[in-house]
N, C-alpha and C positions, 0 to 999 in steps of 0.2 A: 910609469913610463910616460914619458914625455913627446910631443909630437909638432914639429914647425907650423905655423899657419899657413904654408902655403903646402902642405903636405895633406893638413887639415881639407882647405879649401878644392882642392886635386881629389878627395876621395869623396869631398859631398853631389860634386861634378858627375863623376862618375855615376853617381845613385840615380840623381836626377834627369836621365835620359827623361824626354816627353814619352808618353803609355804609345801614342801614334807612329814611333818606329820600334816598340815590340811588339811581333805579332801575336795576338795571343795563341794558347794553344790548341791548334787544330784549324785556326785563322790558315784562309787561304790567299798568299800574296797575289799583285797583280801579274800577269803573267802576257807575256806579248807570244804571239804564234803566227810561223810564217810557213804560206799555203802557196804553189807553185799551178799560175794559170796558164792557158795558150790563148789568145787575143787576136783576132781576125776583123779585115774588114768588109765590105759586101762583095768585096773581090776575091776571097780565100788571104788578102797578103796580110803579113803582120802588121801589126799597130805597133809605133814604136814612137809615142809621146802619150803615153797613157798618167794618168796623175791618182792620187790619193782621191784626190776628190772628186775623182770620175766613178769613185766605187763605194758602193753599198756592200756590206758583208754581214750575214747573222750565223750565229751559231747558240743552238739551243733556242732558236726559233728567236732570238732579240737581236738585234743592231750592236754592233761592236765598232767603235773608232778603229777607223785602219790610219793608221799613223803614216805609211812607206808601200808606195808602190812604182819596181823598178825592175829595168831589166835584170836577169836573173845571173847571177856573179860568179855563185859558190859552183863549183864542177861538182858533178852528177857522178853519182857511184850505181853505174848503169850494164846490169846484167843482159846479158842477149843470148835466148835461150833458144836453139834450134830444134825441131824436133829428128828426132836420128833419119827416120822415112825422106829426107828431102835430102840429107846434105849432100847424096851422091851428084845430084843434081849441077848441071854446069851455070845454070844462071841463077842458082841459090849460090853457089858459093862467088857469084860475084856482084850479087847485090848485098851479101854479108861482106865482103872487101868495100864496094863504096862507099858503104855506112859507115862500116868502120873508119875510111879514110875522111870522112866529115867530121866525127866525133870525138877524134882522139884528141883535139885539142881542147874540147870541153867536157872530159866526161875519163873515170879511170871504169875502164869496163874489164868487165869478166865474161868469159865463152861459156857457155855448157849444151851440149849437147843431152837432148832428153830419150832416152829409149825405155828399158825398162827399170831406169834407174837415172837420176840424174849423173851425169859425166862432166866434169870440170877438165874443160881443156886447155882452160889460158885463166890462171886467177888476174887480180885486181890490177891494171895494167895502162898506160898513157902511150905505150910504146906501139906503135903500128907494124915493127919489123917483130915484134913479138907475137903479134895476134894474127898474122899474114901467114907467122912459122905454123900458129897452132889451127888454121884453118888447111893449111897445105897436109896437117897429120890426120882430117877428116878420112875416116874410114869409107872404103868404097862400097862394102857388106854392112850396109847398117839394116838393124832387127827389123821385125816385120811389124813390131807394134809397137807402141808408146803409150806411157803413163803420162798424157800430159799435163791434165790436172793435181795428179800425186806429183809431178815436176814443180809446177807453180807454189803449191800449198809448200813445198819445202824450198824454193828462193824465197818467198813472203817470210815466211817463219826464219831465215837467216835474217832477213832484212830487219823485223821485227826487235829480234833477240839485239841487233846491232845498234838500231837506234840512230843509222846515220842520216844526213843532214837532209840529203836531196837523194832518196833512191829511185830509180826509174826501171822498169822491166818492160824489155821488149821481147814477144814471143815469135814466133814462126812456126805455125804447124797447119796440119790438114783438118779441112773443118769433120764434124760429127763423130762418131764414136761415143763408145761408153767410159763412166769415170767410176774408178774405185772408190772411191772416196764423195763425201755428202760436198754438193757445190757450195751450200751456206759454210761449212766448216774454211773452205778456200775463199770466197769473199770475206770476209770477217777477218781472217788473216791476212788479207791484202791491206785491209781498211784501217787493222793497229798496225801494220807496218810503215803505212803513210807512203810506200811505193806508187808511183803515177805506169800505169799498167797497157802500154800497145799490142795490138796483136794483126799478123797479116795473117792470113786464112785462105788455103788451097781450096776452091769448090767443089772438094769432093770427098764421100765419105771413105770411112777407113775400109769399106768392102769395093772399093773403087766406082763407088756408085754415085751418082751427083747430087747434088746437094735437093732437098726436097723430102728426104724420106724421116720417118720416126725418128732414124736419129739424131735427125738437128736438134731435139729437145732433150738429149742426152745432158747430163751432169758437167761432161765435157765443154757442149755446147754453151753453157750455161757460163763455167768457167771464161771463156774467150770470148762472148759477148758484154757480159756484166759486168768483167774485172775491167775491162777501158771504161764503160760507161759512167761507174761508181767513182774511179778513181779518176777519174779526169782524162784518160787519155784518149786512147782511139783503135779503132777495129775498121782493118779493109779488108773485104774478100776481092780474092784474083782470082780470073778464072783458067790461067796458064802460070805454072813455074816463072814465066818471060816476064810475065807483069811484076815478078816481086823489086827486080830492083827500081823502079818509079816510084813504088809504095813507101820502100824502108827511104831511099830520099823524102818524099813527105813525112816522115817521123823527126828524120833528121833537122828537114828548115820549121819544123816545127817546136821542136826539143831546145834548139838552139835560139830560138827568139821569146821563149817564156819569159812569162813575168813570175816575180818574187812578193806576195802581196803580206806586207804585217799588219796586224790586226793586237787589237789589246782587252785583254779578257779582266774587268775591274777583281778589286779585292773580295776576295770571299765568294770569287763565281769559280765552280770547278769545270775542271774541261768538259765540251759533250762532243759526241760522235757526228752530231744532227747540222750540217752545214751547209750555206747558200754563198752567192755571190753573184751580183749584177751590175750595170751598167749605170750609169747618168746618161749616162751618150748613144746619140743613134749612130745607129748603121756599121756598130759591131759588134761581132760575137764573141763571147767567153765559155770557156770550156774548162770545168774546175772540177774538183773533187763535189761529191755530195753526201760522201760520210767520211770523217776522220779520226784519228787516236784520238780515246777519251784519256787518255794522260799527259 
């Protein structure tokens, strides 16, 4: 069989890739990972000329090149999870409307209502006359107890399983109470689902008692403190129903002014859970995850 030279010369080409663009086997490429901060100045207001080179980021306890730090673009796939005990409520159900009426432009959000079971009342949604209908079908006999932490532990684990870009989970429930379920098993699940986690907090226990007793160290408790703390977001207690719509507004102008920080993880480094991020600059504050998906 006979063969052209430039047939010849086309398959030697081919052979001779350089060894430096195959990875070998089990080689781990370089991998860029982008982490969603909140950025404040000595005044509570956003920062909004923040730079690459304003920031320090490690992960696995080393220094990573962050290559891109910018306002945050990609719309939020942002769960808002009520606990069933409030929604009767007239100034819950209207500080879950003015949230929502901030949000819909950047964020397709999902309703659920938590009792003794998670309740999806409005899936994935941009539409405000959609999530308006499904706050208006709020039940006026909502149960006498809630699973809230078996609530969370199963949006994280949707979240997780899903793998989207920018999840955010805001909660709404009454502080203290007991949790079914092990707190480590629900932060851990927050933490590979990469969700950034708020929670507002009635102050008072689920025996109508105020906050101060045993069970603020409840599992529950644990839940709705740690999962903002860990995942970057934030935890207020109110000590009236009245106070929640001021609250869920600070989530909102806070949700909406994040930053989008990339970072670049070299060849051969695999992901870790274990992460930092800080400043160059005085006189503001960053509020970021401090453990993430190790994959």
């Amino acid at each position: 069989m006979t063969m052209s030279l430039r047939a010849i010369t086309f398959a030697a080409a081919t052979l001779l890739v350089p060894a430096a663009e195959i990875p070998a086997a089990g080689e781990v490429a370089a991998t860029e990972r982008t982490v969603y901060i909140t950025v404040t100045d000595n005044k509570g207001a956003p920062v909004s000329d923040l730079t690459a080179a304003d920031l320090v980021v490690k992960e696995g306890g080393k220094e990573r090149e962050v290559t891109k730090a910018a306002p945050a673009s990609a719309k939020m796939r942002l769960t808002l999870a009520v606990e069933e005990r409030l929604i009767a409520d007239t100034s819950i159900r209207q500080s879950i409307f003015e949230f929502l009426k901030r949000m819909s432009d950047y964020a397709e959000v999902r309703m659920i209502t938590i009792g003794l079971r998670n309740n999806t009342v409005a899936d994935y949604t941009g539409s405000l006359d959609v999530l308006v209908t499904a706050i208006n079908k709020f039940t006026l006999n909502p149960m006498k107890e809630s699973n809230v932490a078996e609530g969370v532990l199963e949006i994280a684990a949707h979240y997780a399983d899903a793998r989207v870009e920018r999840p955010v989970l805001v909660v709404m429930a009454i502080s203290g109470g007991q949790a079914g379920v092990d707190p480590r098993t629900v932060l851990d699940k927050l933490r590979q689902s990469g969700a950034i986690m708020y929670s507002a907090t009635l102050a008072w226990g689920s025996d109508g008692g105020p906050v101060g007793t045993l069970t603020d160290n409840s599992g529950r408790e644990q839940v709705l403190g740690d999962g903002p703390k860990q995942t970057g977001g934030r935890r207020i207690e109110v000590p009236s129903t009245g106070a929640f719509p001021k609250t869920l507004q600070q989530f909102a102008d806070e949700l909406r002014a994040q930053y989008a920080v990339t970072y670049v993880l070299p060849d051969g480094v695999k992901p870790d859970k274990r992460f930092s991020i800080s400043s160059k600059r005085k006189g503001i504050t960053l509020r970021a995850p401090s453990a993430i998906p190790d994959r």
